[in-house]
C-alpha positions in Angstrom: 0.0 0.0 0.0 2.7 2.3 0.8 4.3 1.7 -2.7 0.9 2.0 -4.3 1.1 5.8 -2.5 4.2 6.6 -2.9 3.5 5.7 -6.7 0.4 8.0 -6.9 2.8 10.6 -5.4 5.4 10.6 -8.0 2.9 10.4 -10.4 1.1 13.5 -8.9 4.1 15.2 -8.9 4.9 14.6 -12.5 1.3 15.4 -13.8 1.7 18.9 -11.6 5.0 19.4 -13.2 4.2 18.7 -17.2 0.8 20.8 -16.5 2.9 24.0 -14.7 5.4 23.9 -17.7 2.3 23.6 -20.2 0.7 26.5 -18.6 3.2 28.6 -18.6 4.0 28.0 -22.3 0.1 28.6 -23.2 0.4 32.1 -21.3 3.6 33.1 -23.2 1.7 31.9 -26.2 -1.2 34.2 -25.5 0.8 37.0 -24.3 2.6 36.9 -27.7 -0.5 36.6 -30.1 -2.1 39.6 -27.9 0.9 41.5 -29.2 0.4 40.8 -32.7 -3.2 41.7 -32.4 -2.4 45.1 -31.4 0.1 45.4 -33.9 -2.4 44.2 -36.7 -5.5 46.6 -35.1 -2.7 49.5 -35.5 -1.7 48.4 -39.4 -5.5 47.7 -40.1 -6.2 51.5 -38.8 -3.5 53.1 -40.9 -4.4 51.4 -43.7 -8.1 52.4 -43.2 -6.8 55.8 -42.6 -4.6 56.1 -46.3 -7.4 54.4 -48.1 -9.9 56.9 -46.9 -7.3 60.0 -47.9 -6.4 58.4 -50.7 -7.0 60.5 -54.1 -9.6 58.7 -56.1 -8.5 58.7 -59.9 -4.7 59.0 -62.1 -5.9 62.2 -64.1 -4.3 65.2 -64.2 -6.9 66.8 -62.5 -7.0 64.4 -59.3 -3.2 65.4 -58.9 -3.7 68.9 -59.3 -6.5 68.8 -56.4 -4.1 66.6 -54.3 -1.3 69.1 -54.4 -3.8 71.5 -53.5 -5.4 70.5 -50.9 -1.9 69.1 -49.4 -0.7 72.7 -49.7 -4.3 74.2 -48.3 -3.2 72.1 -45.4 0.5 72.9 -45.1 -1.0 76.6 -45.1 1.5 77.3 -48.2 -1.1 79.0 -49.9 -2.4 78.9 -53.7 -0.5 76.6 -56.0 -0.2 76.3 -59.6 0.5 72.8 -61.2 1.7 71.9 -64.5 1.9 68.5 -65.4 4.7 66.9 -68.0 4.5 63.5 -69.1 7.2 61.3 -71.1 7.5 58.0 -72.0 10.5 56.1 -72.7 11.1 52.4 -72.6 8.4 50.8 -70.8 8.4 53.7 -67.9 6.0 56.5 -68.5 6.7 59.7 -65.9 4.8 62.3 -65.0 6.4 65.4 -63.5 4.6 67.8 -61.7 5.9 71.1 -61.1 4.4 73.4 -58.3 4.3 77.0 -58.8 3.3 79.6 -56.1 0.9 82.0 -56.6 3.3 84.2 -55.2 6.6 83.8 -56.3 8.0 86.1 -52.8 6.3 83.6 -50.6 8.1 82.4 -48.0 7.5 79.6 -45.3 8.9 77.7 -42.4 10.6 74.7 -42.5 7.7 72.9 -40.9 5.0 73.9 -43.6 7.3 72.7 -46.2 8.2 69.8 -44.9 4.4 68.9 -44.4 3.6 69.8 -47.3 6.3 67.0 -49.1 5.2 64.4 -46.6 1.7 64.0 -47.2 1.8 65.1 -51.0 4.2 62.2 -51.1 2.6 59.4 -48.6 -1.0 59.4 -50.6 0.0 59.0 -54.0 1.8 55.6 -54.7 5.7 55.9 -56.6 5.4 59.7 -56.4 8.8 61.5 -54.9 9.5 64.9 -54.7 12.4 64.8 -57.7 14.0 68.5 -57.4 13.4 71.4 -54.1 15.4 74.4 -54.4 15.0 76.6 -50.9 16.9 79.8 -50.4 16.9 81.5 -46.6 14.6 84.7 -46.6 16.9 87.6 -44.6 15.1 89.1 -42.0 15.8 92.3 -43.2 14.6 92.9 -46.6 17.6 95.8 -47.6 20.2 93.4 -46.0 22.7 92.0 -48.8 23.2 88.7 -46.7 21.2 86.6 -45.0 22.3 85.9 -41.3 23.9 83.0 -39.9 24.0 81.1 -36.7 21.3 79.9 -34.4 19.4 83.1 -34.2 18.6 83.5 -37.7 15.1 83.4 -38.3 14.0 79.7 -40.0 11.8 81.5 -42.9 12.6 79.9 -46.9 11.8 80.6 -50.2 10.9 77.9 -52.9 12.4 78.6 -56.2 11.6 74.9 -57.6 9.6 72.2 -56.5 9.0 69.2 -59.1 7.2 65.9 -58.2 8.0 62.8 -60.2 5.5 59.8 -60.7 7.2 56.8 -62.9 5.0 54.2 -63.5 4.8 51.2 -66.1 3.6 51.8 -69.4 1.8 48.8 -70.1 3.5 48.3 -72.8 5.9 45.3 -71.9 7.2 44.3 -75.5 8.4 47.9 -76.0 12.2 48.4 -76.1 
């Protein structure tokens, strides 16, 4: 009878052991696949997000409205956009050159840099190709514009050009 407890024991003590170590690794599991739910939820939403601000057609048109309502945003102002397209090979690019209403306009770094970020995240293979900035002077009469820390962060755009390249189609075409 002893044995027959002493058996039972061991046994016991085994079962508790295999069922701790099971546990355990079913928590971890959990844990883990509670992690990669969040991170899904969190792709799902920005996805949601770019498909809802997403333009809606390839036209020349759509662009133009795109660039303007990224720069209505940026607060840059009125924009003019002329559109270029060339095909060579079996790549057909679109350039898009922004124009300011303006052409003395100047803006902070911040509105500028907006302004690329979203015109660039909606549109799929479009990249902002050429930016020329120069720094405004604070004083308009000045011959230089001032240097160091203190100088204020105010720029001019003198060329901004967008580039979309995309596949023609045409796949047989040297």
């Amino acid at each position: 009878m002893l044995y027959l407890l002493f058996g039972l024991t061991v046994l016991g003590f085994g079962l508790r052991l295999w069922a701790v170590t099971w546990h355990g690794s079913w928590t971890d599991a959990v844990a883990e696949h509670q992690s990669r739910y969040r991170d899904i939820y969190a792709m799902r939403n920005d996805l949601a997000f770019r498909r809802e601000k997403a333009p809606k057609g390839t036209d020349d048109a759509s662009f133009r409205k795109h660039f303007q309502e990224q720069a209505y945003q940026a607060r840059i102002g009125t924009i003019n956009v002329s559109v270029r397209e060339n095909t060579r090979g079996n790549q057909r690019d679109k350039t898009f050159t922004i124009g300011f209403e303006d052409p003395q306009a100047s803006f902070q770094r911040q509105q500028l840099s907006l302004f690329l970020f979203n015109s660039e995240l909606l549109y799929p293979r479009l990249r902002a190709t050429q930016l020329s900035l120069a720094p405004v002077p604070m004083d308009p009469r000045a011959r230089s514009v001032e240097s160091g820390a203190e100088r204020q962060d105010v720029w001019r755009v003198s060329k901004l050009e967008f580039k979309q390249r995309s596949p023609s189609g045409e796949p047989g075409r040297p």
